[in-house]
C-alpha positions as CSV (number, residue, x, y, z in Angstrom):
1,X,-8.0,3.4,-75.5
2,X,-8.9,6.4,-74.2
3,X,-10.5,4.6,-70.8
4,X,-7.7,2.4,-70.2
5,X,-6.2,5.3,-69.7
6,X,-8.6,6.9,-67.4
7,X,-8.3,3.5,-65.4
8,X,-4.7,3.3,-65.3
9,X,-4.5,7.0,-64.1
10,X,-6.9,6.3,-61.4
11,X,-5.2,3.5,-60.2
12,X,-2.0,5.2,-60.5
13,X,-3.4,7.9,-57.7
14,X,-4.7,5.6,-55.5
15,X,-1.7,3.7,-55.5
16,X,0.5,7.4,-54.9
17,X,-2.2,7.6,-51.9
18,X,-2.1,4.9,-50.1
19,X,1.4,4.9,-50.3
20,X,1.4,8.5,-48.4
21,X,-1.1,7.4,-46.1
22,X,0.7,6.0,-43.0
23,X,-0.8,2.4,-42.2
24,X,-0.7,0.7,-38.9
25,X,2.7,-0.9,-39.4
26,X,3.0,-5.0,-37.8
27,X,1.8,-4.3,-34.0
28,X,4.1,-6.1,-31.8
29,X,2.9,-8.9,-29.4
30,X,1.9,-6.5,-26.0
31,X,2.9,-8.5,-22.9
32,X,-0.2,-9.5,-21.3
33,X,0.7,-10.8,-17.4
34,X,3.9,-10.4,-15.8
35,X,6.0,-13.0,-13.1
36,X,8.2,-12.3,-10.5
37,X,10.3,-14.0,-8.1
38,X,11.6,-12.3,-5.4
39,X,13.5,-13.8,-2.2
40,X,14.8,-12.2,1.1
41,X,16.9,-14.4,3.7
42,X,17.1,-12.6,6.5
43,X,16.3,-12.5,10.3
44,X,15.1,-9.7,12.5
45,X,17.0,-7.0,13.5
46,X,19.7,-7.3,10.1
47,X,19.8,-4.7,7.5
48,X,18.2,-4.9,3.8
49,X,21.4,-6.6,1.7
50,X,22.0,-5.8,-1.9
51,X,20.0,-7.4,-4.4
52,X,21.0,-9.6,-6.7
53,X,19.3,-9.8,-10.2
54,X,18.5,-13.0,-12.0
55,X,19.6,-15.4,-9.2
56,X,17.9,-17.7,-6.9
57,X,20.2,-17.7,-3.7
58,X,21.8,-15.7,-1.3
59,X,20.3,-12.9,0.9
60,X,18.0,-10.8,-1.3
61,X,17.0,-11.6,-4.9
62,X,14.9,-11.3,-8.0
63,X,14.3,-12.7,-11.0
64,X,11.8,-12.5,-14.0
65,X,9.3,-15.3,-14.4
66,X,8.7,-14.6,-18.2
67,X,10.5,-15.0,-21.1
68,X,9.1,-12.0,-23.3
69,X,10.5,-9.4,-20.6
70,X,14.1,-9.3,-17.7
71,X,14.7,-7.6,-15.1
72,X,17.7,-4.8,-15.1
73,X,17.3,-3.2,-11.9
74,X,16.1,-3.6,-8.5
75,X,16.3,-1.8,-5.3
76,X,15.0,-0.6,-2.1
77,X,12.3,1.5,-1.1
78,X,12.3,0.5,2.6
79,X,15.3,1.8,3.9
80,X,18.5,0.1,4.3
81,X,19.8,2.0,6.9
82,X,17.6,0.4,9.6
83,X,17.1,-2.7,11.0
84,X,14.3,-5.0,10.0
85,X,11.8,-5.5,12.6
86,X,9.1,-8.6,12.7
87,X,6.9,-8.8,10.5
88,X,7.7,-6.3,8.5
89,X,7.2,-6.4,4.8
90,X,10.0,-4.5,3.3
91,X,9.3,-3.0,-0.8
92,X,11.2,-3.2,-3.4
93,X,11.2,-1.8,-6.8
94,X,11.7,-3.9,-10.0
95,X,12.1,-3.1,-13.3
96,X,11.5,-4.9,-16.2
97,X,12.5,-4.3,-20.3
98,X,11.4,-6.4,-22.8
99,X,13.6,-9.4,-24.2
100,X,16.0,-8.2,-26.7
101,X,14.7,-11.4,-29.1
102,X,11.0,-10.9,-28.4
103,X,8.8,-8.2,-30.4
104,X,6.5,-7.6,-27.1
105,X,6.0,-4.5,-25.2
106,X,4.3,-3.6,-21.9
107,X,0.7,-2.2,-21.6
108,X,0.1,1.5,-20.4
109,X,-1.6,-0.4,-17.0
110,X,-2.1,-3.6,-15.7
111,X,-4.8,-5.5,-13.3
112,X,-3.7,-6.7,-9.9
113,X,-4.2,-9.9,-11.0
114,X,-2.1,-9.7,-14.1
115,X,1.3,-9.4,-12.0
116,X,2.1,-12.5,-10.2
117,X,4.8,-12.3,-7.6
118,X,6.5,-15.1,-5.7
119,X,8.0,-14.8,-2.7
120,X,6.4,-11.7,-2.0
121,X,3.1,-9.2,-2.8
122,X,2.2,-7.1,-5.9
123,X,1.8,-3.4,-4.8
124,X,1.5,-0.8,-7.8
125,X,2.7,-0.5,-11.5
126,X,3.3,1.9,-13.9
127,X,5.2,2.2,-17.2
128,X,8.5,4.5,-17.6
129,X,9.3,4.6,-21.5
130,X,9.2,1.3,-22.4
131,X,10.2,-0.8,-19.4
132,X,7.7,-1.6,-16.7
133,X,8.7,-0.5,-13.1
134,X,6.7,-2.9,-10.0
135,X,6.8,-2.4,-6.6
136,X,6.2,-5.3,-4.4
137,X,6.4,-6.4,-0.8
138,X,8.6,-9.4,0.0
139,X,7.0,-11.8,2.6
140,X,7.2,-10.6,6.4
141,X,10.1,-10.7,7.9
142,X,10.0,-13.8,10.8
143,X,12.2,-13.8,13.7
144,X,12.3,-14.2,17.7
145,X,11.1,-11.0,19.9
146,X,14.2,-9.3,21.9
147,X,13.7,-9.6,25.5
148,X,12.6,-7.0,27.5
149,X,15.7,-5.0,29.0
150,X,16.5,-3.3,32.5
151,X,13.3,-5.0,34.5
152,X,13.2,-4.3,37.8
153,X,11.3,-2.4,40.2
154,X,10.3,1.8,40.1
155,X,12.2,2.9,43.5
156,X,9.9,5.6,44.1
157,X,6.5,3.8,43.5
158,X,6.0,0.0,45.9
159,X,5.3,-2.5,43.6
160,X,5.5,-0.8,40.6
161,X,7.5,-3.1,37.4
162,X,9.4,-1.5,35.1
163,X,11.5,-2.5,32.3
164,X,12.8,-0.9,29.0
165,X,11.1,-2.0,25.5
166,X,14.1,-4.4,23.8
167,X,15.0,-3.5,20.3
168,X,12.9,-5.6,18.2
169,X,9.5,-6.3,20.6
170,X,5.7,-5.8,19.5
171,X,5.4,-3.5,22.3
172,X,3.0,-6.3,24.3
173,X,4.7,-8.4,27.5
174,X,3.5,-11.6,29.5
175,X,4.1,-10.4,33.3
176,X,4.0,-13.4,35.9
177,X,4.0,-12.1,39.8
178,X,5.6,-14.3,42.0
179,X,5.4,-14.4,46.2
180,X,8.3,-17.2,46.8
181,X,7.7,-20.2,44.4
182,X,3.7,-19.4,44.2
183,X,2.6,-17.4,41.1
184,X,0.0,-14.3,42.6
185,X,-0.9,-13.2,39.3
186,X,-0.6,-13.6,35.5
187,X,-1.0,-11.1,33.0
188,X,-0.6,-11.4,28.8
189,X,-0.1,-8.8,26.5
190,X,0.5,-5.6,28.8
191,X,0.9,-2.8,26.5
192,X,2.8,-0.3,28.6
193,X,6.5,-0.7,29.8
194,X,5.4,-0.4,33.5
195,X,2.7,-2.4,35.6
196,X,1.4,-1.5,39.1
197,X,1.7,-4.9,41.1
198,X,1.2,-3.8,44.3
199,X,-2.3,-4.2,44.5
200,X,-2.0,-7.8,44.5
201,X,0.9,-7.7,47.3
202,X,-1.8,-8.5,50.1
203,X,0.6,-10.6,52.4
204,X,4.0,-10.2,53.3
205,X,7.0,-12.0,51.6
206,X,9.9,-11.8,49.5
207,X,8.1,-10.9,45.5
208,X,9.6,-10.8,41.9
209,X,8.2,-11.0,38.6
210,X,9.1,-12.8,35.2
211,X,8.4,-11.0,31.8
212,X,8.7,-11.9,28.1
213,X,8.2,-10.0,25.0
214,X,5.1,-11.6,22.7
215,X,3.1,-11.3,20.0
216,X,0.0,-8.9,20.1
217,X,-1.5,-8.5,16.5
218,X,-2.6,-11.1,14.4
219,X,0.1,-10.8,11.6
220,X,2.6,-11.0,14.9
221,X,1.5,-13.9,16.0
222,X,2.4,-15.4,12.0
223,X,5.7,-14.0,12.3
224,X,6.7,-13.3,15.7
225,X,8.0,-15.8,18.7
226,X,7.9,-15.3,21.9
227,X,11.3,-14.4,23.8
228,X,12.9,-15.9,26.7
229,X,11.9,-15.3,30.3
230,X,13.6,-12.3,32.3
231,X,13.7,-12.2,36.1
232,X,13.6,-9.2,38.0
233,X,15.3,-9.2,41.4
234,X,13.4,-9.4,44.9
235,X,11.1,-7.1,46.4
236,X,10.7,-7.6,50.3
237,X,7.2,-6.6,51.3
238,X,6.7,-6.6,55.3
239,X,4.1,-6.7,57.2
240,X,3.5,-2.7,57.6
241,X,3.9,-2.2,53.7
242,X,0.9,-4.9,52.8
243,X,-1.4,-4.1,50.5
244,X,-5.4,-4.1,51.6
245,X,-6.0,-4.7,47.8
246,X,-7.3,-1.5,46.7
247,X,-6.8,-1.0,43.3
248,X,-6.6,-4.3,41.6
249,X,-7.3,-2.8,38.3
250,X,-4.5,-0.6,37.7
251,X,-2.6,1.3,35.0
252,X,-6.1,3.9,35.1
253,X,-6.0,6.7,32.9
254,X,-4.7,9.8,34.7
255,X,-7.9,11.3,36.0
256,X,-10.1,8.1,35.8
257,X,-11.5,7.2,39.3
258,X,-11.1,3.2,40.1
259,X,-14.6,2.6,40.2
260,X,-14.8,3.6,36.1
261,X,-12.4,1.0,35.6
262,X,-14.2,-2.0,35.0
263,X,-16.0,-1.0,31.7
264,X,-14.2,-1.8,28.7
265,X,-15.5,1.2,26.4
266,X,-14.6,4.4,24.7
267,X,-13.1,7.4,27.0
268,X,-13.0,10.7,26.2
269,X,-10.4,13.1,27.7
270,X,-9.7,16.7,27.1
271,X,-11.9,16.2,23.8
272,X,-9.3,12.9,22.7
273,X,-10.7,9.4,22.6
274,X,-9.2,6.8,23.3
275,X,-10.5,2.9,24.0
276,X,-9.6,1.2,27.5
277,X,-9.9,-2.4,28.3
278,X,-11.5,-3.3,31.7
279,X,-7.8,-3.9,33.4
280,X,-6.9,-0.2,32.6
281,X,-5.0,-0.4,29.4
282,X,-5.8,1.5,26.5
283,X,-5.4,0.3,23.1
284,X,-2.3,1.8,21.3
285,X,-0.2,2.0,18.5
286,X,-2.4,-0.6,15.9
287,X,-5.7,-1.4,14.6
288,X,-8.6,-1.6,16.5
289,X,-11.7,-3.2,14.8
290,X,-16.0,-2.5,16.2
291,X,-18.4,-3.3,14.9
292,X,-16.9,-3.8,11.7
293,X,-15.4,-0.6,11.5
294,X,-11.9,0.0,11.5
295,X,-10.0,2.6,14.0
296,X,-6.2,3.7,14.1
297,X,-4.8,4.5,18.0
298,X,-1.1,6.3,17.7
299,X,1.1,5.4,20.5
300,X,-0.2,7.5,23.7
301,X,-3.6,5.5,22.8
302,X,-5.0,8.6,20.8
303,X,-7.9,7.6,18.1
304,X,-6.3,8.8,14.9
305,X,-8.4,11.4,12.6
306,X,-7.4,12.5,8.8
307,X,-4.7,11.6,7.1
308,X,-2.4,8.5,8.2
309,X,0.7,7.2,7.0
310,X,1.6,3.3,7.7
311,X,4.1,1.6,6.0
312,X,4.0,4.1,2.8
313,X,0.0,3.4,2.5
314,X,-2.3,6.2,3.5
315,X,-5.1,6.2,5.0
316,X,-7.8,8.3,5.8
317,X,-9.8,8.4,9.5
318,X,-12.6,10.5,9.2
319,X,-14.3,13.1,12.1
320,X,-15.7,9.7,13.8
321,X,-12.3,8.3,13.7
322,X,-13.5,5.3,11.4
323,X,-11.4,4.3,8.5
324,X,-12.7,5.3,5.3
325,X,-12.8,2.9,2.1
326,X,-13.9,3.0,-1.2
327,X,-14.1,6.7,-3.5
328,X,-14.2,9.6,-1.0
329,X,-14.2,13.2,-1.8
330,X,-11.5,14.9,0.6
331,X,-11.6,18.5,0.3
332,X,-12.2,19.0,-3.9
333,X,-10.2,15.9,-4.9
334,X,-10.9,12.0,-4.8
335,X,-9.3,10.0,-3.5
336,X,-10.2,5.7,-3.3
337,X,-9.1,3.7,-0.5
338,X,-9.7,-0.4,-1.1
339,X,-12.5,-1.6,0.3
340,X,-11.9,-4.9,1.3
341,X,-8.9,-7.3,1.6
342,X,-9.6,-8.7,-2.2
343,X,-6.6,-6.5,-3.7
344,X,-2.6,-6.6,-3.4
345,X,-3.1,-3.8,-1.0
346,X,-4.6,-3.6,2.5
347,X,-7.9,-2.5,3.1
348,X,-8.5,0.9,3.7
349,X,-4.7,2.2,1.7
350,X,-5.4,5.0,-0.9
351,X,-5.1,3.8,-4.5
352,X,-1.7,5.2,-6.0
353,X,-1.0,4.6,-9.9
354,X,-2.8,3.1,-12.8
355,X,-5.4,1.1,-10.8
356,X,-8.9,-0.5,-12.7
357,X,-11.7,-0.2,-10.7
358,X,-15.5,-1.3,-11.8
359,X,-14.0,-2.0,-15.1
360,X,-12.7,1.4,-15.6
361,X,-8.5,2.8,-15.5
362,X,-8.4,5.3,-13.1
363,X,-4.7,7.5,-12.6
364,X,-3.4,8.4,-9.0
365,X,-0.5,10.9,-7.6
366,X,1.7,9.4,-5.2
367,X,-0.2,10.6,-2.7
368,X,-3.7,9.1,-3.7
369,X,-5.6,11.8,-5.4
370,X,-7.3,11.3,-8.4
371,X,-6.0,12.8,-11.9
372,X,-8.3,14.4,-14.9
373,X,-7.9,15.4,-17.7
374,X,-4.8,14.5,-20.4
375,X,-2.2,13.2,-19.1
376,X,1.3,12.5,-20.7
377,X,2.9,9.3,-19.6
378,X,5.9,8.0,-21.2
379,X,5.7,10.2,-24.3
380,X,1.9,8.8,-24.4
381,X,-1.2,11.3,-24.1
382,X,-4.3,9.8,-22.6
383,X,-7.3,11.0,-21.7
384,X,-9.0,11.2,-17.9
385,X,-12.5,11.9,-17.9
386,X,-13.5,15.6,-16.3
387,X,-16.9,15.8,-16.0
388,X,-18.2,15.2,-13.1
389,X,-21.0,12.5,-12.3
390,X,-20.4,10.7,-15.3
391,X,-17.5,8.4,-14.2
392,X,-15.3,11.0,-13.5
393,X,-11.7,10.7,-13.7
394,X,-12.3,7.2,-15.7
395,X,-9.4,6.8,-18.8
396,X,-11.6,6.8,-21.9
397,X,-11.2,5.0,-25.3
398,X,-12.3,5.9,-28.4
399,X,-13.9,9.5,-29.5
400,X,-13.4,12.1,-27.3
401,X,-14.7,15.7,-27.9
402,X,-13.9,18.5,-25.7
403,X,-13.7,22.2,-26.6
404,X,-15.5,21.7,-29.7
405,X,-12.6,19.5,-30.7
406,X,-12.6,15.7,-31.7
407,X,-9.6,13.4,-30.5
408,X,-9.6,9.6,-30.6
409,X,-8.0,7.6,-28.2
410,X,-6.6,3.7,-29.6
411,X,-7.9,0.5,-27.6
412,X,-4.9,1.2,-24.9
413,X,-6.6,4.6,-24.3
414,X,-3.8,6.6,-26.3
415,X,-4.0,9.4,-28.1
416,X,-3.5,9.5,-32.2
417,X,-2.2,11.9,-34.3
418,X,-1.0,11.6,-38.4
419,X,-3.5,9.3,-40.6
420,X,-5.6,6.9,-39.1
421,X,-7.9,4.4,-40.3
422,X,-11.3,4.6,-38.0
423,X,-14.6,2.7,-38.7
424,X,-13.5,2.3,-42.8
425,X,-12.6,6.1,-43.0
426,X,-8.9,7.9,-43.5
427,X,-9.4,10.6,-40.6
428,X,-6.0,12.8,-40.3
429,X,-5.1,14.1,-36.8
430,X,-2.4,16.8,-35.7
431,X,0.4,16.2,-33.3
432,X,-1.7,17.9,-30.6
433,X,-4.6,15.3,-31.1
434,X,-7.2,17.3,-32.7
435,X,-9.0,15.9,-35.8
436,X,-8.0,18.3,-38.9
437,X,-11.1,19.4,-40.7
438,X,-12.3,21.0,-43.8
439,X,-8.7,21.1,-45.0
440,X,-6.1,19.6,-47.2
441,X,-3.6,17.3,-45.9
442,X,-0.6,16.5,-47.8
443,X,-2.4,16.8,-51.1
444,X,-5.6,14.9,-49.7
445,X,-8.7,16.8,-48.8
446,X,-11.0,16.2,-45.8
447,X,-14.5,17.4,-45.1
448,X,-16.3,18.8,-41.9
449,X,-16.6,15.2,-40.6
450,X,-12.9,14.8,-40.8
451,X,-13.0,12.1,-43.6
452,X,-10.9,11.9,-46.5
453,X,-12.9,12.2,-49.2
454,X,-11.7,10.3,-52.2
């Protein structure tokens, strides 16, 4: 009699225990890829419209693709103030909530190739509370260049075109030279706004030029048409004012003799480089590619060094001018910049957000630099690695001890606190994370190694 007893006491406490002892309650179903359709019907030189949310039709829209999640907001982050030029990709951000009927919710970070969008490109992700907030890239914008505006001829210079850059151009014109109904010279893809034709005015006669705006970079000549011819109106050249033909390869650099003119190469000037072509031009305003590496020219034709901002990516040129890709150490942070054209973004942009690189979750600022350390997101601690050399900055998983202190982080990378059942052992962590030790929790002690011992 007296063992039943024991027995049914024992089983009494244990019962008392495990009732105490906070379980993993049902996990709900976490939602593993996400779908998006996104649609923008607009030509160049419109305004972004609103957006409207779970349709299929008019100007600008969005929709989910899922069933376990919606979408409850949308909106800009191109501006809507300006008008949409070709080829532009304008962003929007989404964001999503899980379906009232569905037990699912999003994970702290997802894979590029997790997030589908149609109609458009995936960009970043990142979790606010519990909805899901993407940014994307609708498809370029398509749409027919503007034609070049007040062409005609510089009165103070012979020979010399000029002409104002329209409102939506590429910035690169097809010139045609004309002596009476004979065509003297063609020229594609004059990057300038003026072009010195009088070195090609060798006889006398009555001269004008045609020019259209076309496309100059490769995603231009995707989206981009070419515009309509414009005329300029008659030069008379006379006999006296011929040309003897000097100086055929114009537009030189200011200080670059004629004779340097027919490399194509790198120049340097007042310690800037810049690359000309063999007519004169320099290379401006875009990418230039040599030898596999990748160089930015602003709009005078200067190479780009540092930091650059295109689009809302950012890049990094470094003292050579070459694009940098890949983890870089700027100054005492990292920074990684994609290395090839395999992700949503373009080659060379600094990660920003949750990204998972080599297998790893890595955590970037808005401007690119890597995080370390704990980080709070959504109410959820995790854990960014700090020591350096061993995959620094990588979010790690499991058992963690810093500071003489032991956390443990779940297989999403968060932190635990309260009772937790870990490798067959009750373990008991406090709100900050640490593991309790040597000490009596709610009745039920736990030894150096954090265990309840029973």
């Amino acid at each position: 009699m007296k063992i039943k007893k024991r027995v049914s006491a024992a089983s009494l406490i244990l019962a008392v225990c495990l009732a105490l002892v906070p379980g993993k309650a049902m996990a709900s179903e976490s939602i593993n890829s996400v779908s998006i359709k996104v649609g923008l019907n607009i030509e160049a030189g419109d305004r972004l419209p609103d957006i409207q949310i779970d349709k299929t039709d008019g100007e600008a829209y969005v929709t989910s693709g899922g069933k376990q999640y919606k979408v409850i907001d949308a909106e800009w982050v191109t501006s809507t103030s300006k008008n949409m030029t070709i080829g532009e990709e304008p962003r929007m951000s989404v964001t999503l909530t899980p379906s009232d009927e569905y037990d699912a919710y999003f994970k702290s970070s997802y894979e590029a190739s997790k997030i589908k969008v149609n109609g458009g490109s995936y960009v970043s992700a990142r979790r606010n509370g519990s909805d899901l907030v993407v940014t994307l890239r609708v498809k370029a914008i398509k749409g027919l260049y503007a034609e070049p505006e007040d062409v005609g001829w510089k009165d103070t210079r012979l020979g010399h075109a000029v002409w104002e850059k329209g409102d939506n151009t590429s910035g690169a014109y097809e010139l045609w030279l004309y002596r009476g109904k004979s065509v003297i010279l063609k020229k594609e893809q004059v990057k300038a706004t003026t072009y010195n034709f009088y070195p090609y005015m060798t006889e006398e006669g009555t001269y004008y030029f045609k020019i259209r705006s076309v496309p100059y970079k490769q995603d231009e000549l995707k989206n981009g048409k070419k515009s309509g011819w414009v005329e300029s109106d008659e030069l008379v050249i006379r006999d006296r004012d011929v040309s003897d033909g000097t100086g055929k390869e114009a537009d030189r650099l200011p200080g670059v003799p004629a004779d340097a003119q027919a490399k194509e190469g790198w120049e340097q000037q007042s310690g800037i480089w810049y690359y000309r072509y063999g007519d004169g031009t320099v290379h401006a305003d875009s990418w230039l590619v040599l030898d596999g590496v990748w160089y930015r020219f602003d709009r005078e034709g200067k190479m780009v060094t540092g930091w650059f901002l295109s689009g809302g990516d950012i890049y990094y040129m470094d003292s050579q001018g070459a694009m940098v890709k890949g983890w870089n150490k700027i100054g005492d942070t990292w920074y990684y910049f994609y290395p090839d054209n395999g992700y949503a973004a373009p080659m060379g942009a600094a990660a920003t957000g949750w990204q998972v690189i080599d297998g790893y979750y890595y955590c970037f600022t808005a401007q690119g630099a890597m995080q370390k350390g704990w980080l709070n997101e959504a109410g959820r601690w995790y854990y960014l690695n700090t020591l350096q050399g061993s995959l620094e900055g990588a979010m790690l998983k499991g058992w963690i001890v810093r500071n003489e202190q032991t956390y443990y982080t779940d297989e999403d990378g968060v932190m635990v606190t309260g009772w937790q059942r870990i490798d067959g052992f009750w373990r008991y962590f406090n709100q900050d994370g640490t593991m309790a030790v040597n000490r009596v929790i709610d009745g039920f002690p736990v030894n150096e190694d954090g265990v309840w011992v029973q």
